[in-house]
Each structure stands twice: as structure tokens, then as C-alpha cells.
mmCIF file as gemmi writes it, N, C-alpha and C atoms, coordinates in Angstrom:
data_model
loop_
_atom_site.group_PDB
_atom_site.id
_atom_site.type_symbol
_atom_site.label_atom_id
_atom_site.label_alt_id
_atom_site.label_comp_id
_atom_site.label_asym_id
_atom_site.label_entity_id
_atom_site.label_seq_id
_atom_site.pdbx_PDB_ins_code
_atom_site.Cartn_x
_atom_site.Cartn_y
_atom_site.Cartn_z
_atom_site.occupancy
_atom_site.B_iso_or_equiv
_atom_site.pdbx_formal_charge
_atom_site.auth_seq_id
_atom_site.auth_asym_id
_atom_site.pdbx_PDB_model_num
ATOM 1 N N . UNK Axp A 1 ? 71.983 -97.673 -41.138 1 0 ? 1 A 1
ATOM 2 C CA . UNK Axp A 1 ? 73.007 -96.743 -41.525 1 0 ? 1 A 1
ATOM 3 C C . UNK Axp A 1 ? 72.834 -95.414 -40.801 1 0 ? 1 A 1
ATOM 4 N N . UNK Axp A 2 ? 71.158 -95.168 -40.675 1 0 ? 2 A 1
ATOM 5 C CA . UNK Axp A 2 ? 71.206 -93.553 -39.79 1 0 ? 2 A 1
ATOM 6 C C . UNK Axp A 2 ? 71.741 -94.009 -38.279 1 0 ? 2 A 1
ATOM 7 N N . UNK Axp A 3 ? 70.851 -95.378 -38.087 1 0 ? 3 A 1
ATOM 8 C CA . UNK Axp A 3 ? 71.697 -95.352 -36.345 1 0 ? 3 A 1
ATOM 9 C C . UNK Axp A 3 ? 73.438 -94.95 -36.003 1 0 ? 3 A 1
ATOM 10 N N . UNK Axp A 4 ? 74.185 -95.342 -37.17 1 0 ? 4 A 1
ATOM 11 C CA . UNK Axp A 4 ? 75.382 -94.932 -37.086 1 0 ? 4 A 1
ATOM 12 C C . UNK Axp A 4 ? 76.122 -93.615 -37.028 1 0 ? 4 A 1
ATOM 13 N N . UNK Axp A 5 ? 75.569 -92.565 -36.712 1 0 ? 5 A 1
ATOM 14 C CA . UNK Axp A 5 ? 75.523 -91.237 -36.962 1 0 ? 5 A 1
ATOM 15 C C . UNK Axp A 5 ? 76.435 -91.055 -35.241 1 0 ? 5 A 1
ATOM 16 N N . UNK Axp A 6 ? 77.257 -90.461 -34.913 1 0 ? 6 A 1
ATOM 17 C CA . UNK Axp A 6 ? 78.338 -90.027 -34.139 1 0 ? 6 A 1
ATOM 18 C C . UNK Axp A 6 ? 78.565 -88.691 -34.159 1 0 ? 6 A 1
ATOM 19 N N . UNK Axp A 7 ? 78.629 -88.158 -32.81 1 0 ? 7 A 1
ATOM 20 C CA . UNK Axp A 7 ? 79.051 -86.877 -32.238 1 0 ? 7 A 1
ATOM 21 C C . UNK Axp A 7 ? 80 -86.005 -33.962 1 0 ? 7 A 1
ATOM 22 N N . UNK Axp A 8 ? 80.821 -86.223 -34.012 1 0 ? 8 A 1
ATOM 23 C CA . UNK Axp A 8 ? 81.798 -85.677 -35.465 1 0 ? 8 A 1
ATOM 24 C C . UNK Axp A 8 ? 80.532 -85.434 -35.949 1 0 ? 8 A 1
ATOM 25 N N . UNK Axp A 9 ? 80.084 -86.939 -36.612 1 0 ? 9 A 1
ATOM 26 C CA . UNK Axp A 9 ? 79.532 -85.95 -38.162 1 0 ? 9 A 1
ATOM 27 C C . UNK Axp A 9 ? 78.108 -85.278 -37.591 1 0 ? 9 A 1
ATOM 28 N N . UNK Axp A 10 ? 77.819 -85.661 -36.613 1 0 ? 10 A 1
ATOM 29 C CA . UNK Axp A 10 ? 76.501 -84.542 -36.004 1 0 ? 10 A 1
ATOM 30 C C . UNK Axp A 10 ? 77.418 -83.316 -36.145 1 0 ? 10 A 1
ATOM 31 N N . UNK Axp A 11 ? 78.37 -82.981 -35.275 1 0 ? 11 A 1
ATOM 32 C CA . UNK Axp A 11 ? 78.613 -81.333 -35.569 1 0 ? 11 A 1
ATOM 33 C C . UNK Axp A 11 ? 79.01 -81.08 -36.799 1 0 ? 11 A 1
ATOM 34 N N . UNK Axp A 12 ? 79.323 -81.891 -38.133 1 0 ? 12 A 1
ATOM 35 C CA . UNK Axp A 12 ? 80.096 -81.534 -38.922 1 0 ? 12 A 1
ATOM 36 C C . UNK Axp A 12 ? 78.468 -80.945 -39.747 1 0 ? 12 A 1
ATOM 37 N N . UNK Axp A 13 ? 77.166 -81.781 -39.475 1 0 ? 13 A 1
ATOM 38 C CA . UNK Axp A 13 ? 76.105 -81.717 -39.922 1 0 ? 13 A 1
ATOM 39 C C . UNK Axp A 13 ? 75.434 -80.276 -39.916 1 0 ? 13 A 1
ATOM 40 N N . UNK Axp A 14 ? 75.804 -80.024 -38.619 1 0 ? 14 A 1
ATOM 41 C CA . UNK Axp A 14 ? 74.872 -78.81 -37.821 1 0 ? 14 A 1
ATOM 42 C C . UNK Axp A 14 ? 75.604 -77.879 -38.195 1 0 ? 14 A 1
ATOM 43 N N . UNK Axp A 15 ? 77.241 -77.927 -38.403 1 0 ? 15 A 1
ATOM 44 C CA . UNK Axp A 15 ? 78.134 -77 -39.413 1 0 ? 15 A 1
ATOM 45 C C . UNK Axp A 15 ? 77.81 -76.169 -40.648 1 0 ? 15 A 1
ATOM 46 N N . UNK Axp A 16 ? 77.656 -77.41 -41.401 1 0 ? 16 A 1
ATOM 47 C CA . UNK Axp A 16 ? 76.964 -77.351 -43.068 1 0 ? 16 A 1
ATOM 48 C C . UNK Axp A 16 ? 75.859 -76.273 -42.992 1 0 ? 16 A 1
ATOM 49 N N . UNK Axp A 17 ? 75.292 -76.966 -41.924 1 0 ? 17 A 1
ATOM 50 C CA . UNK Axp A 17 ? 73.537 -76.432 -41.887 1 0 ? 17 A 1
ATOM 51 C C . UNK Axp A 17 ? 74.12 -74.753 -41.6 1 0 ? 17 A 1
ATOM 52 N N . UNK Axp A 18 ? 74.86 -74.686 -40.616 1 0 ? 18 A 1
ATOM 53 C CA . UNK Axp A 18 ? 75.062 -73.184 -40.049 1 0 ? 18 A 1
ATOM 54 C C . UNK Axp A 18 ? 75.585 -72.532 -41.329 1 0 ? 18 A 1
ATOM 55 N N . UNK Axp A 19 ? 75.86 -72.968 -41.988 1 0 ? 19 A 1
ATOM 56 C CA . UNK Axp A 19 ? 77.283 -72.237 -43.194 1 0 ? 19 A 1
ATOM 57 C C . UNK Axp A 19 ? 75.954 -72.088 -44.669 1 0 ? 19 A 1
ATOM 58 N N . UNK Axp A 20 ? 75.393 -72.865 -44.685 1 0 ? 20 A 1
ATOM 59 C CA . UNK Axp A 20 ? 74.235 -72.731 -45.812 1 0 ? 20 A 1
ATOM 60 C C . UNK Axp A 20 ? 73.752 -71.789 -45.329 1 0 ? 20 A 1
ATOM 61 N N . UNK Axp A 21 ? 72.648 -71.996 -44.242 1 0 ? 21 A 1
ATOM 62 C CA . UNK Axp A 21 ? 71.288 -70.752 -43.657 1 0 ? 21 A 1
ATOM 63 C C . UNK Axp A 21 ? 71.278 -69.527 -43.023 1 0 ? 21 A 1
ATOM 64 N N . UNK Axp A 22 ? 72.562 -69.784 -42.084 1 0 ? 22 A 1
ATOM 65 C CA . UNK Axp A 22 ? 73.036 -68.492 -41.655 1 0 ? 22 A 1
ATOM 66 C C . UNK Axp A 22 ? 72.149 -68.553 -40.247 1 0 ? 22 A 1
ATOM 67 N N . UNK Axp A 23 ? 72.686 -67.858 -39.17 1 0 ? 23 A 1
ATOM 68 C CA . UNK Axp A 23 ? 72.017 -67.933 -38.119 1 0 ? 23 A 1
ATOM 69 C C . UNK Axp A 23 ? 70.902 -67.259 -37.702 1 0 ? 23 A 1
ATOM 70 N N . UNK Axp A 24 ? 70.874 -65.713 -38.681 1 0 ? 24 A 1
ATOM 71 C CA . UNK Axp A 24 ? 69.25 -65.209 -38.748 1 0 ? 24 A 1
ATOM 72 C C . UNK Axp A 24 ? 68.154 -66.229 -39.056 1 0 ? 24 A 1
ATOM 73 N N . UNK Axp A 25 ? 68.217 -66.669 -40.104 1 0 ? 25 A 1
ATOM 74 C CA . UNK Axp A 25 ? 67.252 -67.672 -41.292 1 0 ? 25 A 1
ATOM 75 C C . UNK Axp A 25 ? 67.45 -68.66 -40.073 1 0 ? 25 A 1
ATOM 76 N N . UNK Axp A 26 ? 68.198 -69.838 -39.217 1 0 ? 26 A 1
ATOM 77 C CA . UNK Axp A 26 ? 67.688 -70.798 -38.722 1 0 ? 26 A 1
ATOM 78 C C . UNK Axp A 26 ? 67.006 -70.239 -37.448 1 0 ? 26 A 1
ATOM 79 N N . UNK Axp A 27 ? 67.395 -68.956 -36.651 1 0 ? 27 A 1
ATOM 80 C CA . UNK Axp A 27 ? 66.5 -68.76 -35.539 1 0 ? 27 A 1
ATOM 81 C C . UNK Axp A 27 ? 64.976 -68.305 -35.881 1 0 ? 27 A 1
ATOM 82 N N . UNK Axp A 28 ? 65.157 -67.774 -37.165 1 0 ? 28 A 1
ATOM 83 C CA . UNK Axp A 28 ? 63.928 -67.601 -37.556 1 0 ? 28 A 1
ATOM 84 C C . UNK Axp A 28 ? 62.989 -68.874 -38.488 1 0 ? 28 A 1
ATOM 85 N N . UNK Axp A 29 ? 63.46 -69.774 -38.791 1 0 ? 29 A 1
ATOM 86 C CA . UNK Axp A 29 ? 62.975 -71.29 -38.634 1 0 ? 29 A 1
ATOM 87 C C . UNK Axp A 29 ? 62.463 -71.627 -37.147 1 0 ? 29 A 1
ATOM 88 N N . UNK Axp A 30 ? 63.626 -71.891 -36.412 1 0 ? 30 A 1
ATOM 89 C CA . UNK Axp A 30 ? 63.074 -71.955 -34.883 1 0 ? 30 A 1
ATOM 90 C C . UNK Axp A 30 ? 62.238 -71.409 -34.284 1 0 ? 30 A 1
ATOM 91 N N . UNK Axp A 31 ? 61.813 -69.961 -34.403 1 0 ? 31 A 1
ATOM 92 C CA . UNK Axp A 31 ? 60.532 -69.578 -34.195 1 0 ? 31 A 1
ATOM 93 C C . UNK Axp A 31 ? 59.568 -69.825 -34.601 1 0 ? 31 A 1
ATOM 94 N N . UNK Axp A 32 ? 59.528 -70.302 -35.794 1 0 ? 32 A 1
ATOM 95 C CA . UNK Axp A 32 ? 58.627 -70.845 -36.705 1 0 ? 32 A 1
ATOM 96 C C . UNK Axp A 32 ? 58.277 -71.705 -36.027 1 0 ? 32 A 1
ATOM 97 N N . UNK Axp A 33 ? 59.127 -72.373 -36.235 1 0 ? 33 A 1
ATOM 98 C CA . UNK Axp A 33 ? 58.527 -74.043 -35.656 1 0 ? 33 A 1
ATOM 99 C C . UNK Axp A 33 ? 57.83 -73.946 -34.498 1 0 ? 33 A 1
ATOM 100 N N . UNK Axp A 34 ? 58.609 -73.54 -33.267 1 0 ? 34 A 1
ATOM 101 C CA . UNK Axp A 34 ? 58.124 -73.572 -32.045 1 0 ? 34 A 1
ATOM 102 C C . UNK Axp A 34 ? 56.529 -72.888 -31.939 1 0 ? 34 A 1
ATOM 103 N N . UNK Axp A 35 ? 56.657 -71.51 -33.062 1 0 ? 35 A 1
ATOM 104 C CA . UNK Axp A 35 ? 55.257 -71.116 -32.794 1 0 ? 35 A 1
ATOM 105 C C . UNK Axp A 35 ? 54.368 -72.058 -32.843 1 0 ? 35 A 1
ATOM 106 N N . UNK Axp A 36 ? 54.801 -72.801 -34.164 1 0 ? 36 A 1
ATOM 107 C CA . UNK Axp A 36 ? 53.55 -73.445 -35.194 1 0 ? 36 A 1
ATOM 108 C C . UNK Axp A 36 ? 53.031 -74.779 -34.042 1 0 ? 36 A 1
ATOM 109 N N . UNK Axp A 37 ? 53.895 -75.478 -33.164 1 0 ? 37 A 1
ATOM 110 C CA . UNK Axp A 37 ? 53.946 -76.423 -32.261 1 0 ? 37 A 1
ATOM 111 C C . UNK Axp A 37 ? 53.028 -76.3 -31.029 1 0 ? 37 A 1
ATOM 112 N N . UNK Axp A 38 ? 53.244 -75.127 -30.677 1 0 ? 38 A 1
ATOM 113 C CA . UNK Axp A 38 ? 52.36 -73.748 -29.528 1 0 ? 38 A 1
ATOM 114 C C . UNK Axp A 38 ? 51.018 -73.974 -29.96 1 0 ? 38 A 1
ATOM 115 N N . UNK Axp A 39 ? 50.669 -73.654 -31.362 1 0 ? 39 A 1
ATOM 116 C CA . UNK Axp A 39 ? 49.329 -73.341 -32.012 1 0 ? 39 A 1
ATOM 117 C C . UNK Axp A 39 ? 48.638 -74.674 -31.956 1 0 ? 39 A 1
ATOM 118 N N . UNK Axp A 40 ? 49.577 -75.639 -32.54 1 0 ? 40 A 1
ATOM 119 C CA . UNK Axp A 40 ? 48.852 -77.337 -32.837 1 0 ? 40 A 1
ATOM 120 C C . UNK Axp A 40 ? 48.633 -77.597 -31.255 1 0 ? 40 A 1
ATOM 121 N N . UNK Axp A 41 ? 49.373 -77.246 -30.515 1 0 ? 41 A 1
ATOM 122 C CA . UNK Axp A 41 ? 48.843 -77.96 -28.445 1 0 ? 41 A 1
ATOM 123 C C . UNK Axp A 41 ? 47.853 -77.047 -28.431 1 0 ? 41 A 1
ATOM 124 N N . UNK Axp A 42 ? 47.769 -75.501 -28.502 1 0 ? 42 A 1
ATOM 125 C CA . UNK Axp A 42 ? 46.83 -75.149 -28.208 1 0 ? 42 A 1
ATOM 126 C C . UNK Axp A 42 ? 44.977 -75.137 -29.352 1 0 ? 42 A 1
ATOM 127 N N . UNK Axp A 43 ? 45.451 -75.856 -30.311 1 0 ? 43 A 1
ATOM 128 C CA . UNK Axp A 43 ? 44.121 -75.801 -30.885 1 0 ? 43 A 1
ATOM 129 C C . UNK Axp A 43 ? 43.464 -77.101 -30.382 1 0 ? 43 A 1
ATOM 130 N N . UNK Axp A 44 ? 44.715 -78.004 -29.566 1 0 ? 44 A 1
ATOM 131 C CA . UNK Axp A 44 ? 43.924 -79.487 -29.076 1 0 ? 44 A 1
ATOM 132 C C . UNK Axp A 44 ? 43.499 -79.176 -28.165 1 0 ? 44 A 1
ATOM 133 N N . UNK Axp A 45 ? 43.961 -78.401 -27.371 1 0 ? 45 A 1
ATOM 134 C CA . UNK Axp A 45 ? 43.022 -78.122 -25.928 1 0 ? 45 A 1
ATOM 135 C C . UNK Axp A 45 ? 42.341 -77.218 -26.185 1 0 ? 45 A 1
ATOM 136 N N . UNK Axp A 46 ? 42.503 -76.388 -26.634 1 0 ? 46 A 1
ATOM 137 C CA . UNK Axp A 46 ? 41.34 -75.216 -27.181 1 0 ? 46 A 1
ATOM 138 C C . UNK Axp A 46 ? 39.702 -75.715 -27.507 1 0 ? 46 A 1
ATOM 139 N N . UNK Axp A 47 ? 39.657 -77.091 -28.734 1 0 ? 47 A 1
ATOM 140 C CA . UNK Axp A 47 ? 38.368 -77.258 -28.373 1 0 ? 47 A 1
ATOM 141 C C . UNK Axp A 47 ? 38.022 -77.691 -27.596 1 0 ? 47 A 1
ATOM 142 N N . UNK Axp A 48 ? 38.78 -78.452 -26.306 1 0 ? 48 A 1
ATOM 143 C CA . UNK Axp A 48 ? 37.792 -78.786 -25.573 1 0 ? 48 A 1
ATOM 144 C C . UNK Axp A 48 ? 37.407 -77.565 -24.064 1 0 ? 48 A 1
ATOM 145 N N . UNK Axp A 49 ? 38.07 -76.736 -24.608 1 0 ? 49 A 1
ATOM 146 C CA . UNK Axp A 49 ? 37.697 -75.924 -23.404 1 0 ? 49 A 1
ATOM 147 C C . UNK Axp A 49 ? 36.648 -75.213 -24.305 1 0 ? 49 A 1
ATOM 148 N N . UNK Axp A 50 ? 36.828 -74.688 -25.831 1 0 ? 50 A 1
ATOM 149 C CA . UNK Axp A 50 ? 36.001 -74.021 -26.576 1 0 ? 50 A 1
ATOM 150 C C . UNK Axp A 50 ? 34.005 -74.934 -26.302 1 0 ? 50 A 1
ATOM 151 N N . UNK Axp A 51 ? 34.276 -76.138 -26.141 1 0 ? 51 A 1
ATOM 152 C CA . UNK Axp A 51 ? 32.841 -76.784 -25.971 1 0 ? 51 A 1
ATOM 153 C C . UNK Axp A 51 ? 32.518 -76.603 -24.484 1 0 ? 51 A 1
ATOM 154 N N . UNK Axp A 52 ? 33.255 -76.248 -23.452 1 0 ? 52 A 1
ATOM 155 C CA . UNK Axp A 52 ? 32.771 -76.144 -22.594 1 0 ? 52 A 1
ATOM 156 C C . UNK Axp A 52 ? 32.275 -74.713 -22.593 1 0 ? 52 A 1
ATOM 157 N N . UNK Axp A 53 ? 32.947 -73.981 -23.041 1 0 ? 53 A 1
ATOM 158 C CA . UNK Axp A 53 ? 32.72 -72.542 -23.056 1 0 ? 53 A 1
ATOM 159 C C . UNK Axp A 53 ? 31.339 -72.466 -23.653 1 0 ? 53 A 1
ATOM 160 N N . UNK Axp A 54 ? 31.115 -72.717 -24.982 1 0 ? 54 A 1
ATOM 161 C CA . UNK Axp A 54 ? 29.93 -73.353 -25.245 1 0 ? 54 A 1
ATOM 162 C C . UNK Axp A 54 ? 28.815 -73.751 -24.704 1 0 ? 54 A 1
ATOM 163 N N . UNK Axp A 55 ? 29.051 -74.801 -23.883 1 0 ? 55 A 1
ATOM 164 C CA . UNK Axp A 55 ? 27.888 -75.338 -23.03 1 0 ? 55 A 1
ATOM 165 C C . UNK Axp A 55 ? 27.691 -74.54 -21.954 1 0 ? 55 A 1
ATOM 166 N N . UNK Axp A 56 ? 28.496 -73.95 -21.132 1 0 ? 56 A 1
ATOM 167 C CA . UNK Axp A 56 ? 28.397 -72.903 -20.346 1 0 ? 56 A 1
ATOM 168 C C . UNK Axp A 56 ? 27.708 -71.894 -20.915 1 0 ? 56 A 1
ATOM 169 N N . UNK Axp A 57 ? 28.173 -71.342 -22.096 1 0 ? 57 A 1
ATOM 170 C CA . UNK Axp A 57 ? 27.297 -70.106 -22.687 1 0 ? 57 A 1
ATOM 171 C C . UNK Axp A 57 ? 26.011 -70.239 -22.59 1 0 ? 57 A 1
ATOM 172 N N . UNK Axp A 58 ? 25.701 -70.987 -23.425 1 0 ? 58 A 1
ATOM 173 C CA . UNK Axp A 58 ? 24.258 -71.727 -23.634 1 0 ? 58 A 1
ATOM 174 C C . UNK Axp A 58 ? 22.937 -71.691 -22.71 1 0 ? 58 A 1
ATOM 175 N N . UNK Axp A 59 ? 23.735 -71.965 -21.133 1 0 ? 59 A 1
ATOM 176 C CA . UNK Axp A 59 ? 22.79 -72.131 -20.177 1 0 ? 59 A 1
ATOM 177 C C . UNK Axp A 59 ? 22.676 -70.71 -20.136 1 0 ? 59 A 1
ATOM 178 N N . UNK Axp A 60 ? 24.068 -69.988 -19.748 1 0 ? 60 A 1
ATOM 179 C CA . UNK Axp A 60 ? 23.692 -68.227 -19.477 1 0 ? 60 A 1
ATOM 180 C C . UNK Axp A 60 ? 22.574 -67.647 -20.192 1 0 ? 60 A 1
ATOM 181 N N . UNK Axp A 61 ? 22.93 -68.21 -21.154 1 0 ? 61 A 1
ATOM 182 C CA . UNK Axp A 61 ? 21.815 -67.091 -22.614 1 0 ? 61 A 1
ATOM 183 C C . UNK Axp A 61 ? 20.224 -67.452 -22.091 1 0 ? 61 A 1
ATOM 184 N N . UNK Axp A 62 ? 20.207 -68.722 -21.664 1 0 ? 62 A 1
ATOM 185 C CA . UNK Axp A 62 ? 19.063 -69.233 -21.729 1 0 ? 62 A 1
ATOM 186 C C . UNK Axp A 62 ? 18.004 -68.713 -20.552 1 0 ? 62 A 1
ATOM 187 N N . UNK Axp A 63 ? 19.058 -68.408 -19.356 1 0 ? 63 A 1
ATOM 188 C CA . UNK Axp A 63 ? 18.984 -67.873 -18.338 1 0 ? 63 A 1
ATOM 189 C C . UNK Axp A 63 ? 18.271 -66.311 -18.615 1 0 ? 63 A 1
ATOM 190 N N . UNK Axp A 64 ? 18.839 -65.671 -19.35 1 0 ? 64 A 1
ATOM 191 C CA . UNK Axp A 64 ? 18.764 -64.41 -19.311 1 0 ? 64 A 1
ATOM 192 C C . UNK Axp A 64 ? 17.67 -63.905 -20.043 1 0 ? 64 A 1
């Protein structure tokens, strides 16, 4: 039944949505989101650069 979803009632959808939230409240959803999306990619690559940073540290300190 969702596969059946067509151009109309998509805009009639995204309508509703505009007429409930208002376009402040959804761009500021959209930032939301996008931040929160930003944060989750960068905390996956983050540790692994954070362990290298790490192991790199490690030798310095040891060095010194």
C-alpha cells in the first residue's frame, strides 16, 4: 500500500506537513537532523583517527 504513493499525494503530503509546522520549525528540524547525521559520520571516523592519535601520542611522550 506505501509502494503506491504518487507524485499528488506526495505534494499533497509535504503540503499538510508545510501547513502544520510552518517553515521556521521544519528548517529548523532540518538542521537538526543534518547536524545530528554530521556528528554520527564524524564520531565513526573520529575514533579511529582518535586511536591513532593515541598511538602516536604515546610514542612522543615516551620519547620525551
Amino acid at each position: 500500500m506505501i509502494g503506491n504513493i504518487r507524485w499528488p499525494e506526495l505534494l499533497l503530503f509535504l503540503v499538510i506537513i508545510l501547513l502544520v509546522f510552518g517553515v521556521g520549525r521544519i528548517s529548523k528540524i532540518a538542521g537538526e537532523l543534518g547536524s545530528g547525521i554530521r556528528a554520527f559520520k564524524d564520531g565513526l571516523s573520529g575514533d579511529e583517527e582518535k586511536k591513532k592519535g593515541e598511538d602516536s601520542g604515546t610514542s612522543s611522550k615516551l620519547d620525551d
